[in-house]
N, C-alpha and C positions, 0 to 999 in steps of 0.2 A: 236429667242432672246436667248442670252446665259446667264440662272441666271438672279440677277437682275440689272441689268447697274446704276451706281450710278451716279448721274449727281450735281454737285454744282452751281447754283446761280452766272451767270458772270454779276458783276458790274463794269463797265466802267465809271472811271471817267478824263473826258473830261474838260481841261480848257479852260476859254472863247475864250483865243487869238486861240483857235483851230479850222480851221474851215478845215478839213479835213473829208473826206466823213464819217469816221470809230467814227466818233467823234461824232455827230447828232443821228447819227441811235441807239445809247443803251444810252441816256440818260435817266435815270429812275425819274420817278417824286415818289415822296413822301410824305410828311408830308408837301404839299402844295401845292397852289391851280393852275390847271393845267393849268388856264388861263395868270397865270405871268411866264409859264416855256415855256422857248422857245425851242422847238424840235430839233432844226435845221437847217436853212433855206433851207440846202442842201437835207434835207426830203420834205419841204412844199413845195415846189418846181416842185416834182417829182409824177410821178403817182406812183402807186403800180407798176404799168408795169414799169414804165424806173427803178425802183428800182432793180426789180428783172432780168430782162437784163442785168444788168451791172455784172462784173467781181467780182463774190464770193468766187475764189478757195483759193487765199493768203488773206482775211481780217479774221475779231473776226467772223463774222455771220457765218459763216457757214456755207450758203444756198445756197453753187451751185448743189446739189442735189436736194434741195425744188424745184429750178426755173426750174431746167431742169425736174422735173417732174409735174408743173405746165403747163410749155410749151407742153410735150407732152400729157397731158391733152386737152388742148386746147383752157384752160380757160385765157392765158393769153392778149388775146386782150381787153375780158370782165374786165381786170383789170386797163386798160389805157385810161377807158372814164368817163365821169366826175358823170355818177351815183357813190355813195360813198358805199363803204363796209369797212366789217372790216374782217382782215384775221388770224387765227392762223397757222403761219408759224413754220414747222419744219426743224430743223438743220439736221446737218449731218445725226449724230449719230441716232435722230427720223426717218428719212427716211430709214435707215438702217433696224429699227424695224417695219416697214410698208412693207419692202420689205420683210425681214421675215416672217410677218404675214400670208402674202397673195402669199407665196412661188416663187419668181423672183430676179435671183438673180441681174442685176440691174435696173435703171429706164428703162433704151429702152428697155429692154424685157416686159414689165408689157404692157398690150394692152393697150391701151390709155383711153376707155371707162371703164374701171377698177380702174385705176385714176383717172378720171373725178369725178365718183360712189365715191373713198371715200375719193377723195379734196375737193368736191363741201360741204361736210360738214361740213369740217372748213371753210365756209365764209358765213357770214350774212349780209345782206341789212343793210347800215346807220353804223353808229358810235360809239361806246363803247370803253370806257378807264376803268383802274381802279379806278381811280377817279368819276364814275359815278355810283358805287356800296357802298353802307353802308356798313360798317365794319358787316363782317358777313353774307353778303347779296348775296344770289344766284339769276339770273337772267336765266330764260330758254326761249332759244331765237331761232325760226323757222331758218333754214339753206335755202343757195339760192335748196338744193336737196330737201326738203320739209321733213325732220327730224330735230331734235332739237340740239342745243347744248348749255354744262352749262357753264355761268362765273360767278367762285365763288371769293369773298374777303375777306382774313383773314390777322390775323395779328402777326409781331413776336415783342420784347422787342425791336427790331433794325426798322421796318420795318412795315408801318402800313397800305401798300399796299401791301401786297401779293397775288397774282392773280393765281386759280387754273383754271383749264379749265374739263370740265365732274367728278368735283367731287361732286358726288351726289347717294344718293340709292336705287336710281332706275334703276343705269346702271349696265350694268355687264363688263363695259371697265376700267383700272386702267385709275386715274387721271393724270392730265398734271401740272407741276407746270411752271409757266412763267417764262423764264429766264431775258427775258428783255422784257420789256411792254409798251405799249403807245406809236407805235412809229408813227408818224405823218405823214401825205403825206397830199397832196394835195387833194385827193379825196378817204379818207380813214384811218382806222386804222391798224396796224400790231401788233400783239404779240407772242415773239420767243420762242417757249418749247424746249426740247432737250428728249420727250417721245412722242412717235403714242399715242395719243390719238383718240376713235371714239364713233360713238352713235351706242352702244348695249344694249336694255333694260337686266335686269335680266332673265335667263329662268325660265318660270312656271313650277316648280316640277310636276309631276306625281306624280299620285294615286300609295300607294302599288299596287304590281300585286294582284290577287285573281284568282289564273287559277283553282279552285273549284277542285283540285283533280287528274285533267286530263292533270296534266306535271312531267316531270323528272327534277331534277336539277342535276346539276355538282358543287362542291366544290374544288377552285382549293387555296392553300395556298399559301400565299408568300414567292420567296424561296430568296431573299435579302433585305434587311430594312435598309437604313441609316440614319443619315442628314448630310449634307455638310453646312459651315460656311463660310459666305464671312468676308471682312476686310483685311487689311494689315498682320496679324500674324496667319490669320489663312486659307488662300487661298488654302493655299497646304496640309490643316491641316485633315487628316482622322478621324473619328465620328463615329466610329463602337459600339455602345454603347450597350451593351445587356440589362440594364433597359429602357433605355427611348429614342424616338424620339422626339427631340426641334424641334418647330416651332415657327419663329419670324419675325414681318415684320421689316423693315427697317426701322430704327426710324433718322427723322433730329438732332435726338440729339448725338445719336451712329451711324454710320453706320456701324461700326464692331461686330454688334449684330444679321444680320438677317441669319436666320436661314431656311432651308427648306427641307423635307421629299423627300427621293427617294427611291422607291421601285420599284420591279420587279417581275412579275408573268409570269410562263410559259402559254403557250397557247395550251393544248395538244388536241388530238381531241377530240367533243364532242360526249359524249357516246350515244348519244338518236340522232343522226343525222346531216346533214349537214346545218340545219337551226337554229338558236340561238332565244328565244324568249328574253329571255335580260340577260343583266350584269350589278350589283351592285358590287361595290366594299366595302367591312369594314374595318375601322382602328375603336382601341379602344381607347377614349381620356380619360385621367383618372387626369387633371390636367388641368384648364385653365387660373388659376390668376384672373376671372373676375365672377361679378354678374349675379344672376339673370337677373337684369333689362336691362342686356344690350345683346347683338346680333353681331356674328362675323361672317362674309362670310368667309366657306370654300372653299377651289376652288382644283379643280384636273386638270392639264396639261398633257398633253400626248406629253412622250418623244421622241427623233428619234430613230430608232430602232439599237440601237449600245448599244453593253456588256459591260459588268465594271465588276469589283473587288467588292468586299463587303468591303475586307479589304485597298484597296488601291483608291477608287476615294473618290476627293477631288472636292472643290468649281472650281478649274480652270479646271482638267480632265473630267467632268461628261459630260454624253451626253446634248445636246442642248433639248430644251422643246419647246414647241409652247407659244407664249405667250398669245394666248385667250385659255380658261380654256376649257376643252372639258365640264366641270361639277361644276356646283358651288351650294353651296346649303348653308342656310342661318341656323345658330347653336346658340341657347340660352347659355349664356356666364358661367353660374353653369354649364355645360353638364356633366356626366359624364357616359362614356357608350360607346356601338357602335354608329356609324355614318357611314352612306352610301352615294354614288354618283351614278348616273346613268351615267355607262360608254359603256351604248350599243354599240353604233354608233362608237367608237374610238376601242371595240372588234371586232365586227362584220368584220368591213373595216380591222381591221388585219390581223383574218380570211381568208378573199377573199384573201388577197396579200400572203398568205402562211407565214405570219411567226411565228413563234417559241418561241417568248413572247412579254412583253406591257413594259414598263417603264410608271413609273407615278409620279410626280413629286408634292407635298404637300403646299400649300401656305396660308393663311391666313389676313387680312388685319387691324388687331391691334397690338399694341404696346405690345402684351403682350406673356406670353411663353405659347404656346398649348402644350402640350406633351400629345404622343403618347407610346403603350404601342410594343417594337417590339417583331418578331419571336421568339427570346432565353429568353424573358421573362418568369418565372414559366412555366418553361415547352410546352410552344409555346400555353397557354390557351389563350391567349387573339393577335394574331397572326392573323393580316388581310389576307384577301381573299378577291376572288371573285366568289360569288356566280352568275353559269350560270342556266340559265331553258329555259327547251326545249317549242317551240311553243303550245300555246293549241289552243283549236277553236275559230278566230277569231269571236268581238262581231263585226266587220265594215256589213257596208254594204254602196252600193254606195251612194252617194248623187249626186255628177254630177263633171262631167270633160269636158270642152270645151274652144275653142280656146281660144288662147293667142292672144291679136292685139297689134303689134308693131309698132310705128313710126319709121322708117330709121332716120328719123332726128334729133327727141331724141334722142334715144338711148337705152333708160331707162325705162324698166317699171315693176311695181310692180306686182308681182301677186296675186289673192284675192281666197278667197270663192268661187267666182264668177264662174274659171277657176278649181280649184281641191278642193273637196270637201267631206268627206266620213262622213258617219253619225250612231248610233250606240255606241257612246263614246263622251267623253267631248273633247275638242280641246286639253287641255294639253295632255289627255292622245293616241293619234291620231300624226304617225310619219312617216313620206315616207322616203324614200331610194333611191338615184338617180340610177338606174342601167343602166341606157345609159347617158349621158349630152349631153349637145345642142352640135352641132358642126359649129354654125352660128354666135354664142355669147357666153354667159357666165350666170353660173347660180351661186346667190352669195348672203350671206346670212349676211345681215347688211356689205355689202360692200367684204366679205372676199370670194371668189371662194369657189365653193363646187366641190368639183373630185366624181367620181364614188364611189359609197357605201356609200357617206357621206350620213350625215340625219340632219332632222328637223322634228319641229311639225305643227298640225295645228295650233296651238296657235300663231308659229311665221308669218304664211301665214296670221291671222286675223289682226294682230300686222304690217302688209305689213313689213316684215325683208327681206321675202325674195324678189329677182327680179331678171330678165333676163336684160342682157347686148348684144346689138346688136353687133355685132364684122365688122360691114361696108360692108359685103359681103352675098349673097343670098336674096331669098323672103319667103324661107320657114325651117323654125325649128322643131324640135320635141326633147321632152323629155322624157324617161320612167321611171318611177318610180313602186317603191314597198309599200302598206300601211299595218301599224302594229298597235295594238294596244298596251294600255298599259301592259298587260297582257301578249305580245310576238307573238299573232296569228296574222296571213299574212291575207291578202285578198286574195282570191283565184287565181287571177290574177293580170296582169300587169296594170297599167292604162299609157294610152300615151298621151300626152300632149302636141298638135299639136299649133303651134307658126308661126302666116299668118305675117309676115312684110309688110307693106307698105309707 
């Protein structure tokens, strides 16, 4: 995802004598009752399938990308029979951010059953409009994958349906706002975003370390601090500021206001050996606009590993960022101080690939100005880093690791406790390391592929985030992984993770 893609609200308005296909499908209902607004007849008409079949490249929708990655999903026959669902369909531009997400760069590269994994959770059994939520009123509602998703309804001075999609605080994915909503078929509902949205809970913070003595740390400073500014006047505009780092989300009322932190730390070797027990990273926040009483997710992105200027990148040059946060951690709104992220697992894995430093990229999810304290501040006193430490002795000890049973036919399955399991520590603070992946399917963590080195905790294994993906080929898989605790120490060994398909 590059930065933050600004999407506007398309309302199509459609006269009666119109009865052309492009006309039907984005009429928005409103400020009245859904039973005297007629959809369409050229929607009620049609399944979800013949909808999305039909020729999407030249109309308003969008979604010849959606259908074609529906299709190769597989799911679109289930879409053409007369049980009813309701679908949140993304546009172009959203599947663009999905393909991003989950690293392919177009639909037919993405393995089908990958798709499946995280289409199947935009679609629910039965019927929902916005019209069937209270102003104000979140519904959390089981997906046909057996995870959840939110539909929220709020409202503007203009508009007293406004339909968000996963905007709730207990996820850790950005929300979806409806472009156009309620659109009617025959056997089902649609509503169009123009942002990926998915179901990821929040991750559970870890314990401080407490390696009692018996580790080394490395202190590595930050040798670039910026912010970049989006909007029309200021895209190309450089923010080299030596007091302060702005951070600001993107407000519907400004869009030329938001604001976000990039910085870079070299990655030199680490002095105490070739194994890293963890990485925190510190910015100092000495400024937030907000109370006490209220609570701002910070979230850290890890960028692609391409250099920049200090003095010369701007909102349109800057390197691309992932758009799921490697680290988000939850900041009481008075802060004023340091603030950390646990950035092991986005270290470690850069590490392995040999490179030469991290880019990280600042975000936060209110209306208001965070400011950060940079580098050339008084004398680089208050100048983030990251602090590394070296392994100490492992508290794990096993608990049990046994087979994985797959269905060929599903596809899909969750891993538990059941299957990998180390005990010895609390599940937050308990995190594997993939150091071989399947070669049969797919190992994927709330839908997103995990590559070699990545990581997870047990927390997210209890939470079932993570799951194997069958890739349609073999009977037998294996996975290896590496277990850490929160404190940095390894388990003494490998554990293997043998996966019987049948």
């Amino acid at each position: 995802m590059k930065k933050i893609n600004l999407y506007f609200r398309l309302l199509l308005v459609c006269s009666l004598a119109v009865t052309t296909i492009s006309c039907g499908k984005f009429q928005l209902l409103k400020d009245t009752d859904s039973a005297l607004v007629d959809a369409g007849t050229n929607l009620k008409t049609q399944t979800i399938r013949d909808f999305l079949i039909a020729d999407h490249t030249s109309d308003h929708t969008t979604l010849d990308l959606f259908s074609a990655a529906v299709k190769r999903a597989g799911l679109l026959d289930m879409l053409g029979k007369n049980d009813e669902y309701s679908v949140v369909m993304l546009n172009n531009a959203a599947v663009s951010q999905l393909l991003s997400a989950i690293g392919y760069p177009t639909v037919e590269d993405v393995p089908p059953i990958i798709l499946k994994n995280i289409l199947s959770d935009l679609i629910i059994k039965g019927r929902i409009k916005s019209t069937d939520l209270a102003l104000n009123e979140t519904k959390k509602i089981e997906t046909i994958n057996g995870n959840f998703i939110y539909y929220s309804r709020t409202s503007t001075s203009s508009d007293q349906f406004v339909l968000y999609i996963n905007q709730n605080s207990t996820l850790g994915s950005s929300a979806a706002l409806v472009k156009s909503q309620d659109l009617d078929f025959n056997n089902g509902i649609a509503h169009v975003t123009g942002s990926f949205t998915f179901y990821k809970l929040l991750d559970e913070k870890s314990d401080e370390a407490n390696p009692g003595g018996n580790t080394a740390t490395q202190k590595i400073p930050v040798t670039k601090d910026v912010y970049i500014r989006g909007g029309t006047g200021n895209l190309n505009a450089n923010f080299n500021d030596a007091a302060t780092i702005d951070l600001k989300a993107v407000s519907t009322a400004d869009a030329t206001v938001g604001r976000i932190g990039l910085l870079q730390y070299p990655l030199p070797a680490p002095t105490f050996g070739d194994k890293i027990g963890s990485a925190r990273m510190y910015v100092y926040v000495y400024n937030t606009g907000l109370t006490s009483a209220t609570t701002f997710s910070f979230a850290a992105h890890l960028g692609e590993n391409v250099d920049w200027s200090e003095t010369a990148v701007t909102w349109t040059n800057a390197p691309k960022y992932n758009s799921i946060a490697m680290s988000t951690t939850p900041v009481a709104g008075a802060t004023v101080g340091w603030v950390s992220f646990d950035v092991t697992s986005a270290v470690a894995e850069l590490y392995a690939n040999k490179a030469s430093f991290i880019n990280v990229f600042l975000r936060h999810n209110v209306d208001n100005f965070i400011k950060l304290r940079p580098r050339e501040f008084s004398s680089g006193l208050y100048a983030s880093y990251i602090m590394l430490t070296s392994p100490p002795l492992t508290l794990l000890t096993l608990g049990q690791v046994s087979t994985l049973k797959v269905s060929a036919q599903e596809g899909i399955t969750s891993l538990s406790l059941d299957n990998l399991k180390m005990d010895g520590d609390a599940d937050k603070n308990i995190t594997y390391t993939v150091k071989q992946g399947p070669e049969a399917g797919y190992l994927v963590k709330y839908g997103i592929p995990l590559a070699a080195n990545a990581s997870f905790s047990q927390a997210d294994l209890a939470k079932g985030a993570i799951k194997y993906l069958y890739g349609g080929t073999g009977s037998a898989d294996r996975i290896v992984f590496q277990a850490r605790d929160h404190n940095g120490g390894y388990f003494e060994s490998d554990l293997n993770l043998d996966i019987a398909i049948n």
